[in-house]
N, C-alpha and C positions, 0 to 999 in steps of 0.2 A: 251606159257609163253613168256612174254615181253622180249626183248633184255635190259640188262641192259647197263645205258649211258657208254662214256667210260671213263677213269681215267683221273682227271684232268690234268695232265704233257702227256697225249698221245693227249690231243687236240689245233688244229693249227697249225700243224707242227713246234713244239718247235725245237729248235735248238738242236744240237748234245749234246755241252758241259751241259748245263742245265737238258735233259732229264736224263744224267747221273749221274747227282748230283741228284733230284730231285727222283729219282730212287733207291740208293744210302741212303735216309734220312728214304723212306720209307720203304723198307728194313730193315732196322735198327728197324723202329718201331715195324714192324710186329717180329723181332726176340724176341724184349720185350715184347712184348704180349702172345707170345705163346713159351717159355721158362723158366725155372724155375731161369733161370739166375745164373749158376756157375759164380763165378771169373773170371773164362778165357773169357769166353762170351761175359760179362762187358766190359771187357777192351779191347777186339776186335772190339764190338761196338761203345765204348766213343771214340777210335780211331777213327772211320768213322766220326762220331756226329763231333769232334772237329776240322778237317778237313772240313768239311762242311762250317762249322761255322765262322772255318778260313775266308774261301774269299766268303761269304754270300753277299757282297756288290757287286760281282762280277756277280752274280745272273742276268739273264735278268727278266725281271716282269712277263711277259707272263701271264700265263693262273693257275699258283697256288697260292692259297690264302698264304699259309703261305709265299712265296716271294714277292708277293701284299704287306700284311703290313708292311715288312723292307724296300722297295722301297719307299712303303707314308711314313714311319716316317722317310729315311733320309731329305727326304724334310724340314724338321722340325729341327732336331737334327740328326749329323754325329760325332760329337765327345762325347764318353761315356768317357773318362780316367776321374777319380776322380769323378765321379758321383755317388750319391745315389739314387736308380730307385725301385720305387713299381712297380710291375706287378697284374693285377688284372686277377685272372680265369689262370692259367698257364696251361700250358702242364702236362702231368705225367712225363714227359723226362726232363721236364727243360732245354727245349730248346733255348727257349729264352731268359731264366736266365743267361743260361752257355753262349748265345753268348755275351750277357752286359759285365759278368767278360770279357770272353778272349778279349776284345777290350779296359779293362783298370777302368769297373766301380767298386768303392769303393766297394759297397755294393747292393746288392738286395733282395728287400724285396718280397714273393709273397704271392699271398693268395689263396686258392680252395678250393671248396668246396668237393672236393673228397683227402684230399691231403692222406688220409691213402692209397691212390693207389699210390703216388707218390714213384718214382725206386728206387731214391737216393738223397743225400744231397749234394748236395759240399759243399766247403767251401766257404764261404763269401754270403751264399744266407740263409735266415730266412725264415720261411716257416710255416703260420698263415692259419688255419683251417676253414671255416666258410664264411658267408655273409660278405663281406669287408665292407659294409654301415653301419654294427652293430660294427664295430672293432673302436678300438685305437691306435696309434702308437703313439713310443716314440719320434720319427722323422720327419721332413721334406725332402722332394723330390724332386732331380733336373727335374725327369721324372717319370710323371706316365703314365703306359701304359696298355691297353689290348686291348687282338687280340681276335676277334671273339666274344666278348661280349656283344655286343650292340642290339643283338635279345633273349637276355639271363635276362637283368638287371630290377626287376619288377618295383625299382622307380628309374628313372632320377634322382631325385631332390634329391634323398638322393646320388646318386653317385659325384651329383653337390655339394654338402656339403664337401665329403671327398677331393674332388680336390680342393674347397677354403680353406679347413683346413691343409689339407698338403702337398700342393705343394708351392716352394718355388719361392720367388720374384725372377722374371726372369724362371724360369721354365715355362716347359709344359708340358701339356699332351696329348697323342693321345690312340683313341677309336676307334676300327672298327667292322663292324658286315656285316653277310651273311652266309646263305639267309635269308634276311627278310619276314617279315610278307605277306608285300606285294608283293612277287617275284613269280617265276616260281615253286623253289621252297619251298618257306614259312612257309609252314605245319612244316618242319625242321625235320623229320619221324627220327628218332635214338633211338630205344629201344630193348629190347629181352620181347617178347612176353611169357605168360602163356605156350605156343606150343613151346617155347625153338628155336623161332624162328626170327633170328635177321634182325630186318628191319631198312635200313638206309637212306638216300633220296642221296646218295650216290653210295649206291651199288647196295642194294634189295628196289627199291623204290616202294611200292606198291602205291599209287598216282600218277596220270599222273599234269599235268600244270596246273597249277592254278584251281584244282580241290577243293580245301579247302577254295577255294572264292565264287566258282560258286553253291555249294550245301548246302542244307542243312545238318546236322548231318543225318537224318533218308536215307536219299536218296543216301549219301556218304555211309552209312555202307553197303546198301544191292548191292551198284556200287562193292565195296571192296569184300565183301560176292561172290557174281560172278564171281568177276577177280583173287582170292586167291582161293576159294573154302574152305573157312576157316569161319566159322559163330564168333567163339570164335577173333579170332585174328584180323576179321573185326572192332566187335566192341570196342577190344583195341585201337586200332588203332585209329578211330576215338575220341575215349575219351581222348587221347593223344593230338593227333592234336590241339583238343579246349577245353582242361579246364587245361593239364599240366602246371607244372608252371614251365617249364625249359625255356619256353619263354615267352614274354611280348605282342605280337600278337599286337605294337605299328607301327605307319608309321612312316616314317623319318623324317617329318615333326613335327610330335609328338617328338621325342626323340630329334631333336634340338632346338626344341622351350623351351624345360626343361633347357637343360643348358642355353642359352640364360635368364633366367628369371631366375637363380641363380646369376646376374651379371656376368657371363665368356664372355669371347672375344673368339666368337667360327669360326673358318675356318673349312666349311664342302668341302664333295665334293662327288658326289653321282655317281656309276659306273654300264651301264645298264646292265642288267644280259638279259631278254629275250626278242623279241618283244610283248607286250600286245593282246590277241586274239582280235577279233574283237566284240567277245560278250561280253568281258569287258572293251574297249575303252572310251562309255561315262561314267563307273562308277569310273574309273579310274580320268577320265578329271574332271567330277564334284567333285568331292572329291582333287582335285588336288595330288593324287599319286604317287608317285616313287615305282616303281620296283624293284629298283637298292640297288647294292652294297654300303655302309655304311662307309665313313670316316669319323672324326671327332678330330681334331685338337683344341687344347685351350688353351688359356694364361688367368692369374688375369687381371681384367680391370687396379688395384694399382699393379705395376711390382717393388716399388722403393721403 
C-alpha cells in the first residue's frame, strides 16, 4: 500500500507559530465534521476559529492554501471595515466570511452549492444556494472573492458577467484555484465511492503524478484495478476524473483568456506546484502549459 503524502502544514519545515495555528484550524474542522455538535462544542470551537481569525494576517504563507489565498488578496485589499464582499463557493465553517466581519466588513454575501451543509449563520453574512452565475443580487460589491474555485467553475464568461455586473467602481475581485487541471495533482480525486470508500488526492490518493494526463481512460482503470484491487471503485474513479463536472479540466491559460475577453483588467500570477516529468516536457511546451497554482486578480477597465 502507498505511503500517503504528508499534511500540507507538516511540509517544509513550517515554523513553530504557524504549525500551531494551522493545526489548531484543522482541528476544529475535523471536530465539525465528526460531532453532532452540542452548544458547548460550538462555542469551544468558534472560540478557536475566532482566535484564528483574529491575527490570520499574521500568518506566514508557507505551504497552506488556505493562508496562500489571504496572503494574495492582501496584496490587493488590506482594509475590509465598511465593505460589502460576495464570496463565491465558501467553506461550510464560514471561514472566510467570519474572518471579513471580524476585521470590520458591512456585510457578506456567500453562495454554495452545498450550503444545506453549512454549520451556521452568523450575523451579517447572507447565504444563497446554488450556481452563483445563475443568481441575482440586490447589490453591489466592494469585493468579490473565491478561494479554491477556479478548477471548479464550468464557464468563465459567465463568472466574467457576474463580476462586471456587480462589483462596484473601484472594487476588486480575486479568484484562486488548485490543483489544476494541469498539475501533479489535477485529476482533483475527492469523492466516497459505491465501496463506502473515501478517496481524496489529499489523503487516499489513488492516482500517482500526472497519471490522468498520461493515460487513457481504459488503461487508467485496469492501472487503478491493480493498485486498489478494487474493479468497482477503479472504474468510479476514473469516470470521476474525466467526465465529473465538479471540475472544468480548463488550463490557465484558458481560464484567463475568459476574463480578459469580458473586458476586466486581469493581474494573474501562476505558482509552480511540481516539476513536469520528462515524458510530458514537450506536450506541455507545445501547448504552452502551466502546472501551477492559480491566482487571479481583477478590476472594471471603467473604475469611475
Amino acid at each position: 500500500m502507498e505511503k500517503a503524502p504528508p499534511p500540507l502544514h507538516m511540509v517544509n519545515k513550517i515554523d513553530r507559530f504557524t504549525s500551531i495555528i494551522v493545526l489548531r484550524l484543522i482541528m476544529a474542522q475535523k471536530k465539525y465534521n465528526s460531532h453532532s455538535n452540542p452548544q458547548s462544542l460550538k462555542n469551544e470551537i468558534q472560540s478557536d476559529i475566532s482566535d484564528i481569525l483574529e491575527n490570520m494576517e499574521r500568518w506566514p504563507a508557507k505551504k497552506n492554501a488556505f493562508i496562500k489565498s489571504f496572503v494574495d488578496l492582501y496584496e490587493l485589499i488590506s482594509n475590509f471595515h465598511g465593505k460589502k464582499i460576495l464570496e463565491i463557493g465558501c467553506d461550510r465553517h464560514l471561514l472566510s466570511a467570519q474572518y471579513f466581519i471580524i476585521k470590520g466588513a458591512e456585510k457578506v454575501v456567500v453562495t454554495s452549492l452545498i450550503a444545506d451543509k453549512i454549520l451556521k449563520n452568523p450575523a451579517k453574512i447572507d447565504i444563497f444556494s446554488g450556481d452563483v452565475t445563475k443568481m441575482d443580487f440586490a447589490e453591489k460589491f466592494d469585493l468579490i472573492f473565491g478561494r479554491a474555485i477556479l478548477e471548479h467553475i464550468a464557464d468563465i464568461r459567465a463568472l466574467s458577467g457576474i463580476v462586471n455586473k456587480y462589483l462596484r467602481p473601484n472594487g476588486v475581485a480575486y479568484f484562486d484555484g488548485g490543483p489544476m487541471w494541469y498539475s501533479v495533482n489535477g485529476a482533483h480525486v475527492w469523492f466516497m465511492a459505491s465501496s463506502s470508500t473515501q478517496y481524496t488526492f489529499a489523503t487516499n490518493n489513488p492516482l500517482k503524478a500526472y497519471e490522468h494526463l498520461i493515460y487513457t481512460e481504459d488503461q487508467l482503470t485496469n492501472i487503478l484495478e491493480a493498485r486498489i484491487g478494487h474493479k468497482g471503485d477503479a472504474k468510479e474513479i476514473v469516470n470521476y476524473v474525466y467526465h465529473s463536472k465538479d471540475q472544468n479540466r480548463l488550463s490557465n491559460k484558458e481560464i484567463v483568456s475568459a476574463f480578459q475577453k469580458s473586458g476586466l483588467v486581469v493581474d494573474y500570477k501562476e505558482e509552480q506546484s511540481c516539476p513536469v516529468p520528462d515524458s510530458l516536457l514537450e506536450y506541455f511546451e507545445k501547448a504552452k502549459l502551466s502546472q501551477a497554482r492559480l491566482i487571479v486578480k481583477i478590476k472594471k477597465v471603467n473604475s469611475c
